[in-house]
C-alpha positions as CSV (number, residue, x, y, z in Angstrom):
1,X,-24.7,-17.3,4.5
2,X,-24.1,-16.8,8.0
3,X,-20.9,-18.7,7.8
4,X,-20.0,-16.7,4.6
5,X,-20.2,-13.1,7.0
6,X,-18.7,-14.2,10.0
7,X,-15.7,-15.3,7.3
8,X,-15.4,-12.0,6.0
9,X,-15.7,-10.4,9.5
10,X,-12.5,-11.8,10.7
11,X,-10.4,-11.5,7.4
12,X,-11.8,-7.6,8.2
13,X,-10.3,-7.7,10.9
14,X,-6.9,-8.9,10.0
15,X,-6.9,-6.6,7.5
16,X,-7.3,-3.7,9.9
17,X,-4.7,-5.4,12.2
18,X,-2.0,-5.6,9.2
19,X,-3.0,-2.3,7.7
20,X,-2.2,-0.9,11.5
21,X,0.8,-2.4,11.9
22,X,2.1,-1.6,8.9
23,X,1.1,2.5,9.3
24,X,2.5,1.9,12.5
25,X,6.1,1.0,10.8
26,X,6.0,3.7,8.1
27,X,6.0,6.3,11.2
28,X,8.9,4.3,12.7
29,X,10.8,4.1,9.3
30,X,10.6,7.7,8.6
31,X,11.9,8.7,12.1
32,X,14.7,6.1,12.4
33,X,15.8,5.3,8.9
34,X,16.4,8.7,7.0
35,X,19.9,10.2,7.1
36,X,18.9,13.9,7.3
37,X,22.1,15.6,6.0
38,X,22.4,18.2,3.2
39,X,20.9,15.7,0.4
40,X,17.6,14.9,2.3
41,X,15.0,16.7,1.1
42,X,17.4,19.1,-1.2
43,X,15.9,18.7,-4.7
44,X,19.0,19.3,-5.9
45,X,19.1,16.0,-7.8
46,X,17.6,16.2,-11.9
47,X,14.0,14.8,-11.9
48,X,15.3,12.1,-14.6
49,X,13.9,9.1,-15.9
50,X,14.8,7.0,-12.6
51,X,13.3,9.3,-10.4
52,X,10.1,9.6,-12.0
53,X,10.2,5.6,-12.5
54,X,10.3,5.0,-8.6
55,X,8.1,7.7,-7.7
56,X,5.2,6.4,-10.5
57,X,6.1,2.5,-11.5
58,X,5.2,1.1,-7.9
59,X,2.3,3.9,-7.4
60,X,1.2,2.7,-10.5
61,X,0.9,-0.9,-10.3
62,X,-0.4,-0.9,-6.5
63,X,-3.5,1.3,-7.0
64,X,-4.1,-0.7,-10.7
65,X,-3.9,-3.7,-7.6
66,X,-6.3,-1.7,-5.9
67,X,-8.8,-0.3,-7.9
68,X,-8.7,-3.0,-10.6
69,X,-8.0,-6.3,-9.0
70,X,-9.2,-6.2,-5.6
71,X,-12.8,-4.9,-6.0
72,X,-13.6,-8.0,-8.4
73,X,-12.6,-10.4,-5.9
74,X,-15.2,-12.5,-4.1
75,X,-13.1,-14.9,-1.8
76,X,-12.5,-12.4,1.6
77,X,-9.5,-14.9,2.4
78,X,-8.1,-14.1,-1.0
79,X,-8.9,-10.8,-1.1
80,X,-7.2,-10.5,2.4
81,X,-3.5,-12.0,1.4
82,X,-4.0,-10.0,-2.0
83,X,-4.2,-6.6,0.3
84,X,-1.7,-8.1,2.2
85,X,0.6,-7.9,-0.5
86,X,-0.9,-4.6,-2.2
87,X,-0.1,-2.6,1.3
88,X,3.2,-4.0,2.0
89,X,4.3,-2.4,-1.0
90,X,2.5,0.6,-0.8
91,X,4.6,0.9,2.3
92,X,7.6,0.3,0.1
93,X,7.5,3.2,-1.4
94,X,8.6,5.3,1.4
95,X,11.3,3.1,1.7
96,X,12.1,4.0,-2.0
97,X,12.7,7.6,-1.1
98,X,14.8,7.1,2.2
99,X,17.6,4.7,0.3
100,X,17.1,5.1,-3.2
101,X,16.2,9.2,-3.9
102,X,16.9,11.0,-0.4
103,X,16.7,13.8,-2.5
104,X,12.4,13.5,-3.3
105,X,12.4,12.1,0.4
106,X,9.2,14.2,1.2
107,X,7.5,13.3,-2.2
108,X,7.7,10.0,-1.3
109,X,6.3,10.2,1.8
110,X,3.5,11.7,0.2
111,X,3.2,8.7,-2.2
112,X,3.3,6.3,0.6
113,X,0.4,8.1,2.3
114,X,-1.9,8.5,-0.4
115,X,-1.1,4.6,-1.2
116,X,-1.9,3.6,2.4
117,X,-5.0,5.5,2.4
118,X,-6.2,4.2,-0.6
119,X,-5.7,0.8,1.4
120,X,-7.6,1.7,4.1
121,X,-9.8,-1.5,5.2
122,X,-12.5,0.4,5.6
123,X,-12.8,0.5,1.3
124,X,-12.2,-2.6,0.7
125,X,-15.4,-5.2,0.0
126,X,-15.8,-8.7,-1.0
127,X,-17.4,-8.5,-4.6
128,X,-21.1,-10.4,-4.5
129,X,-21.4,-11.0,-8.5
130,X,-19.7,-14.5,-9.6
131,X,-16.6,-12.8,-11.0
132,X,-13.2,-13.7,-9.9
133,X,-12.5,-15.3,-6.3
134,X,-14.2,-18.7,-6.2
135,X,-16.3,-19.9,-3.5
136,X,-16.2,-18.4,0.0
């Protein structure tokens, strides 16, 4: 059991380490990437069906990842790479608005926030049931 805590301690701890290095690049990306000319922030572009596909599609499927997968996890190591991948996206979605719709920059921003929060290490817990996960 012992063995089974000091496990989950570290992959804690990377966790926090990737989750603070990747905060640490959405703050870099949003004051070296954007443009900032007339389009940036403008909403001057329709709200059609792509825009409202890249703002809810990826928020979508990483807080389903989120909520739905990574609570029923047992495994920390697996749980670990599994947030790994779940908050490298989330930080994609920032990206999303700086290349893709400069026009809803700021609305992405928000969505990358919110998504990043939701990732926050501090949330996240092995599950103790015999669910999904394997051995640990």
């Amino acid at each position: 059991m012992k063995e089974n805590r000091s496990s989950e301690l570290i992959a804690k701890i990377l966790m926090w380490i990737g989750w603070a290095f990747l905060v640490m690049g959405c703050f870099i990306f949003s004051i070296f990437l954007p443009a900032n000319n007339e389009r940036t922030n403008s909403f001057s572009r329709p709200l059609g069906i792509f825009e409202l596909g890249m703002m809810m599609a990826p928020v979508g499927i990483w807080m389903a990842w989120r909520f739905g997968l990574l609570p029923r996890i047992r495994n920390p190591w697996i749980q670990m790479v599994l947030f790994g991948i779940g908050v490298f996206f989330s930080q994609q979605i920032m990206l999303y608005g700086i290349f893709l719709v400069p026009e809803y920059q700021v609305v992405f921003y928000g969505l990358c926030a919110a998504s990043m929060l939701a990732y926050l290490p501090l949330w996240i817990h092995p599950n103790r049931s015999n669910r999904v996960g394997g051995g640990g």
